[in-house]
N, C-alpha and C positions, 0 to 999 in steps of 0.2 A: 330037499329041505326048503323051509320058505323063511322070509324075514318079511314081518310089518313095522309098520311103524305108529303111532294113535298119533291124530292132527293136532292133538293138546295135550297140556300136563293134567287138567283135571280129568279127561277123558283115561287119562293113563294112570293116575291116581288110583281110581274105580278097578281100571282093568287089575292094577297091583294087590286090590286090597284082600288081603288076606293070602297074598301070595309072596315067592320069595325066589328074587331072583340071581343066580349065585354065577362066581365066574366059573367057566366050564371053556375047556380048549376044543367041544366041539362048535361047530357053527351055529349061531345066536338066533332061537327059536319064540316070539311072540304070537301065542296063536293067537286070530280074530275073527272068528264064524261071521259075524256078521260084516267082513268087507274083504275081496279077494284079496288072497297072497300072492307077493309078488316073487318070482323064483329069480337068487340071485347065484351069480358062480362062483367056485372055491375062490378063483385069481379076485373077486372084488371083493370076497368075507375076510382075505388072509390081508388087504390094505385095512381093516376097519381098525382103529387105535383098541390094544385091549384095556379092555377095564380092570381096575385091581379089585383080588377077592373081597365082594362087601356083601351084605342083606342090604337089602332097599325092601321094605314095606313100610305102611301107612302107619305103623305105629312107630316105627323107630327111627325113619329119616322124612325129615323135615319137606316141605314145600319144592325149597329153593333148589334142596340139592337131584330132587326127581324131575326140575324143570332145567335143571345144569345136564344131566343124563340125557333128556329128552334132546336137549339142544344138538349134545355132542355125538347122539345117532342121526340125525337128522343131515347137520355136517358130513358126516363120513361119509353116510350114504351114498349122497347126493354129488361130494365131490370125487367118489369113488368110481363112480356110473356114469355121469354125466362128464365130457371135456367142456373146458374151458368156452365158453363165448369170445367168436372173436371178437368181439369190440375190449375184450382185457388184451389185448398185443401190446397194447401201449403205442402204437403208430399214430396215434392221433395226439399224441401227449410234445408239448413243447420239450422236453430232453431230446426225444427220438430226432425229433425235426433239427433240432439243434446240433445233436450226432451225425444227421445223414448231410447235412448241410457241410459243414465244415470236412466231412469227410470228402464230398463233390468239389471243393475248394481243390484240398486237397491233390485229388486224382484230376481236375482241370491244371493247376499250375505243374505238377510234377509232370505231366507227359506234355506241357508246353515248352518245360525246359529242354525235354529232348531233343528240340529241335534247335536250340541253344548247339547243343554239342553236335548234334548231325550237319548244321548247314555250316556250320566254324567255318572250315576249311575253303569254302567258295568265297567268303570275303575277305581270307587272309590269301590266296592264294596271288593275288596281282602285288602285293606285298614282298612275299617268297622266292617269287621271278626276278623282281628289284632286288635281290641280298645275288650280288654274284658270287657270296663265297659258295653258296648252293651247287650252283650250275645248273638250275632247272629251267626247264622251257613249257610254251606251253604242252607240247606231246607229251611231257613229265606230267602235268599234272593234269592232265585229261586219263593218262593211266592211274595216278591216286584215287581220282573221279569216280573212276571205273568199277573200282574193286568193293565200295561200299554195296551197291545194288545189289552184288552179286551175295555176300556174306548175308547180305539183310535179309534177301531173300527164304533163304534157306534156316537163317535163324530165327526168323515168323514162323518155321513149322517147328521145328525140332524144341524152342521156348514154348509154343504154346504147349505141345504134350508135357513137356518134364515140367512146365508150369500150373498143370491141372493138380498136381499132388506141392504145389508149395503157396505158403502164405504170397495172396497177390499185394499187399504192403510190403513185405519183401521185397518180391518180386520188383517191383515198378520202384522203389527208393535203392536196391542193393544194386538195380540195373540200370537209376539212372547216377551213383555215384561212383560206378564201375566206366562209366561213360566219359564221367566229368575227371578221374584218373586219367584215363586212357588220353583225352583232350589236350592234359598238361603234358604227359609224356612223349606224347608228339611232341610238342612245344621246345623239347628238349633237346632234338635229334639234329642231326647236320649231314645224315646221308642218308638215300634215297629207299634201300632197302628195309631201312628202321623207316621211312615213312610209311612204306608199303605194308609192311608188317601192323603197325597200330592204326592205322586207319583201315585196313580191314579186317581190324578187333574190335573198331570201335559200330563197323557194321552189325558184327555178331552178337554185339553189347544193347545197340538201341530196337534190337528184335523183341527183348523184351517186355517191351513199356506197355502193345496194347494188348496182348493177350491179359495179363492181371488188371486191365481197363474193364476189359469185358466184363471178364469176372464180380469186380465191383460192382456195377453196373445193375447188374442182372441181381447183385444179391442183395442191394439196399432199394432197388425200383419197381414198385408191381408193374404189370404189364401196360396197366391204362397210364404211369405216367413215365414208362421207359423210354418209348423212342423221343420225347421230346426233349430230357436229357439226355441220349443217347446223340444227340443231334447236340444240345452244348455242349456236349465233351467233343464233339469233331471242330468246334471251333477253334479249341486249343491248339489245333495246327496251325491255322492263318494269326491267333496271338502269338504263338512262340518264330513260325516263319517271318513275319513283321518285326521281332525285337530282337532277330538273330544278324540283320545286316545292321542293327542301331548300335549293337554292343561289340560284335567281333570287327566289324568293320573300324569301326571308331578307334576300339583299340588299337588295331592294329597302322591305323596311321598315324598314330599319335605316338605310341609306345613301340611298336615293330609289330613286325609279324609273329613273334613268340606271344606275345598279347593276347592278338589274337583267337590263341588256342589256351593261355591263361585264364583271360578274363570267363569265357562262359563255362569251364571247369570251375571257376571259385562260386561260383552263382548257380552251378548245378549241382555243386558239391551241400551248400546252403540250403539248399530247397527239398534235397533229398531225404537232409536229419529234418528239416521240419513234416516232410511227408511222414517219416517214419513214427515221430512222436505223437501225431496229431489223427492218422488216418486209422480208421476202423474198419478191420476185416469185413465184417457183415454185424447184423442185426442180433442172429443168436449168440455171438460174443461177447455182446452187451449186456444180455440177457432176455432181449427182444424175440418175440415170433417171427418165423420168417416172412418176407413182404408178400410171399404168394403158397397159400397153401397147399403142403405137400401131399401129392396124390394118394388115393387113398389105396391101399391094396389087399384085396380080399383073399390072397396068398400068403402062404408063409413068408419071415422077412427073407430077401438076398442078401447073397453076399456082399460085400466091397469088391467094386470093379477092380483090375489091376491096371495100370498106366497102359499099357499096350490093349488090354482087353477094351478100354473107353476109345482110345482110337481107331479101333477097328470095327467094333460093336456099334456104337455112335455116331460114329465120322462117316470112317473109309464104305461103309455097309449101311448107309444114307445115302439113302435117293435126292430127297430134298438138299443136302449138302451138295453134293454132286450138280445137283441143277443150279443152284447157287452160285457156285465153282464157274463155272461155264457164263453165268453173267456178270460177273466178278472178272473176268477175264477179258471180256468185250467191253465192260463200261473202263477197265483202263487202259486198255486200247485206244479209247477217243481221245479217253483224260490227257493219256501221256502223249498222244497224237498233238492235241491241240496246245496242250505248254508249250511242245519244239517246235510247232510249224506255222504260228497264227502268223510270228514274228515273220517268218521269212517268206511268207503268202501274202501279207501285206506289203512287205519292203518290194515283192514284185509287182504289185501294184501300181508302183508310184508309191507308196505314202512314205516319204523322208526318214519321220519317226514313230516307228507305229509303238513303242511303249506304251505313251497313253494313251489307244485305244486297246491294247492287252491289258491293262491292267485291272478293267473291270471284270475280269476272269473271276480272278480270286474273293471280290467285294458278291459279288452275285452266287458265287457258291459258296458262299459263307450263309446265305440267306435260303440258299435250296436248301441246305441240310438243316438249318431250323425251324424253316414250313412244312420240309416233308416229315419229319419226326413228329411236329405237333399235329400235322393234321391224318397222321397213322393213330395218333391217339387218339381224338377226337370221334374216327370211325370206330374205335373200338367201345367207347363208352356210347356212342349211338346204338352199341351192337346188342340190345335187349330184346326181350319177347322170348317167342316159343322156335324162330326161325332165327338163330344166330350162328354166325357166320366164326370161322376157324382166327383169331387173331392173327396168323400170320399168315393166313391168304389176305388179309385186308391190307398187309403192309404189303404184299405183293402188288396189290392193285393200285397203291400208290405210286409203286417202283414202274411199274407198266406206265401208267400216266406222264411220270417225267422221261420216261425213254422215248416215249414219243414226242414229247418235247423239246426231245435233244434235238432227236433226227429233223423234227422242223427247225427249231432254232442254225441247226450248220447250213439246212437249205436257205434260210435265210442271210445267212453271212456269206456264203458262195455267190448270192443272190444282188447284196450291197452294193448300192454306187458309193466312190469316193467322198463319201461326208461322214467326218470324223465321228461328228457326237451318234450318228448313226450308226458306225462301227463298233462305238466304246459302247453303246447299249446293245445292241446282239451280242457281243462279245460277253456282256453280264450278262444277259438270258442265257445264254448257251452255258455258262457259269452255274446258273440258281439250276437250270434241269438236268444240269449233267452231275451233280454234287448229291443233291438226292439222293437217285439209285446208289450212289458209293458210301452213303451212310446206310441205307435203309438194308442194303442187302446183307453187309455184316452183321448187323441187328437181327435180321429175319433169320438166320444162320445159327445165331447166339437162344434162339426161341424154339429152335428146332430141335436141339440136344437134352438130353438131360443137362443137371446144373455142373454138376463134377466133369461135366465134360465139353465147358465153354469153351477154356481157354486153349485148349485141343483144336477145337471146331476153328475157332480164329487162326489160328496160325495155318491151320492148312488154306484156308479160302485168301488169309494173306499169299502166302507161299504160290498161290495160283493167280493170284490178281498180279503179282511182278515177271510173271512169268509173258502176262498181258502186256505191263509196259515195256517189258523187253525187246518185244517182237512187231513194238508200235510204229519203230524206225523203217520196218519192211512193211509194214499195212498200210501206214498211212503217209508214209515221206515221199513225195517228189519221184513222179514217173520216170521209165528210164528213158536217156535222153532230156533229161529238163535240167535248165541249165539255170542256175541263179545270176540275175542280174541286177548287181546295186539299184540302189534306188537315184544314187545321183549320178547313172550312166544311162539314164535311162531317157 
């Protein structure tokens, strides 16, 4: 069968006159010798609005009502056949903006709280030791210490799978007010076993913050401007690490050590209902296009993965994850190398107090991971023409550049004579190139999957990056036979 259309109502006028065109439930036939027919398929003629039984010719209906007809086949047609133009997504419209924004608030303050409730316990803990109805020491609470790594670990994998199939607003406000619980409930206890027990529940609890991070992430950012809020959402750790010794500490010497574990439960509990009320799953929940258009597939559709089949299919049966994995492993190897040992590499030194020269660790990798995300961007929207280049080989080439950075930066702080400000600046270089690769690589991870199976991707490449700082104390601590000597025995 064929359908035309005439480019005007007088043109269609003419063609009608003397003719009569009636409703019929087969497929809508205008013939016109003189200009090809266009062949359309049953699935676009069964969308066309039907028309109610009428006569239309030139004697009996009017002007208006054969240029209302003309109009409304012209419509059907057109938006029957044709998809949408992306410029209607609406992504360029002040609501969108104003939706992805607040939702990025959002998802920055709520996984900044959780470091509220993860580091509680190191600032109430000199507190804890002072209550001798306790009777804890420090060995007590280096076993407390202990037990979070270990829970956290394992619940960065097993939250990111069971997190692929649950809302990540959930997810990240039900896991960080399950957090901010757990905080007070400790608060509560007076023997050592109930410590043991909730603080490594509260391991198992803050697992799930950045898997549904991801997710967001990835589902409100296109690619050209993801890593460089991928790269502010990693700042939220050095905000919430910074306000976790201003609030738990504080409390806890003013008010006790139960404060301590109070105070950033009531302000995590807080943050979490405004996460929940305010934060937007994704764009098509809105009503929105999605921020990167879905690939197209000249196959019948699939099925729906199932939770096991996306971690296996996706993940575990990824190469690129797997290569990933393995640098993911190495870069916190240095990381967690260089927290424990800068201090006590220095204090052999000679240097009395080396605090503040470690402390531009953290000011400098606060600044890697937002140059390397923006300037991952940067090469991506560079990336035009007929010879373009893979977007996540280009964030690779990033990660390459600061790991060579790192490796020069430690040879240069190995390298350092005793001058502070000298120190406190390598110490930040070694900070800005080492921070990078440990943002850029979870990203390049997150780009590598399909989308239903971020949050999957993240907790295993977590789950193997602690595995890294685990084994950082045997990689990178102090040869056997080397012996620590004070600084002021020296």
């Amino acid at each position: 069968m064929a359908f035309a259309v005439a480019p005007g109502p007088i043109r269609l006028r003419k063609q009608l006159q003397g003719a009569q065109i009636k409703y019929l439930k087969q497929p809508l036939l205008v013939s016109r010798p003189s200009q090809r027919s266009v062949p359309v398929s049953a699935s676009v003629l069964q969308q066309l609005p039907q028309v109610r039984p009428a006569v239309l010719d030139r004697s009996t209906a009017p002007a208006a009502q054969l240029r209302r007809e003309h109009v409304r086949c012209q419509a059907s047609s057109s938006s029957a056949a044709v998809p949408a133009p992306s410029g209607d997504s609406g992504h360029d419209s002040a609501a969108f903006k104003r939706t992805r924004w607040i939702t990025f608030i959002c998802l920055f303050v709520g996984y900044g709280a959780h470091y509220l409730t993860r580091n509680s316990l190191a600032f109430t803990a000199p507190m804890m030791i002072k209550d001798k109805a306790l009777g804890l020491d420090m060995t007590a609470i280096g076993g407390l210490t202990s037990v979070m790594p270990v829970t956290y670990a394992f619940s960065k994998f097993l939250s990111g799978v069971v997190g692929a199939r649950t809302s990540p607003v959930v997810l990240l406000s039900g896991g960080l007010a399950a957090t901010a619980v757990v905080n007070m409930l400790f608060g509560l206890g007076n023997a050592y076993w109930w410590f043991l027990i909730f603080w490594g529940l509260n391991g198992v609890l803050q697992g799930l913050g950045a898997p549904a991070c991801a997710r967001l992430l990835t589902s409100w950012y296109p690619d050209r401007l993801r890593g460089t809020f991928w790269g502010f959402w990693t700042a939220s750790n050095n905000v919430g690490g910074f306000a976790a010794p201003i609030l738990a500490g504080t409390a806890a010497r003013h008010y006790g050590w139960r404060w301590g574990l109070y105070a950033p439960g009531i302000v995590a509990l807080a943050v979490a209902a405004l996460v929940l009320v305010f934060m937007k799953e994704s764009p098509e929940s809105q009503g929105y296009a999605p921020v990167n258009a879905p690939k197209q597939s000249s196959g019948p559709a699939k099925p729906k993965k199932s939770m096991m089949q996306s971690l296996s299919e996706d993940v575990l049966k990824n190469k690129f994850v797997w290569l990933f994995s393995i640098s993911y492993f190495f870069v916190y190897v240095v990381r967690q190398g260089v927290t424990s040992w800068f201090v006590f590499y220095l204090s052999s030194k000679g240097v009395a107090n080396p605090g503040p020269q470690v402390s531009g660790l953290e000011l400098g990798g606060l600044a890697g991971s937002l140059s390397a995300g923006a300037l991952s961007d940067y090469l991506m929207r560079k990336n035009t023409g007929p010879n373009q280049k893979g977007n996540v080989g280009l964030r690779v080439q990033v990660v390459i550049a600061y790991a060579l950075a790192t490796a020069a930066t430690l040879g240069m702080f190995w390298a350092c004579p005793d001058v502070a400000w000298m120190q406190w600046l390598i110490v930040a270089a070694v900070g800005f190139s080492l921070y990078g690769p440990q943002m850029l690589i979870g990203l390049c991870g997150a780009e590598t999957v399909a989308p239903e199976s971020v949050s999957a991707c993240q907790g295993f490449l977590g789950w193997i990056s602690y595995f890294g700082a685990a084994n950082a104390g045997n990689l990178t601590g102090p040869h056997q036979g080397y012996v620590y000597v004070p600084a002021h025995l020296h």
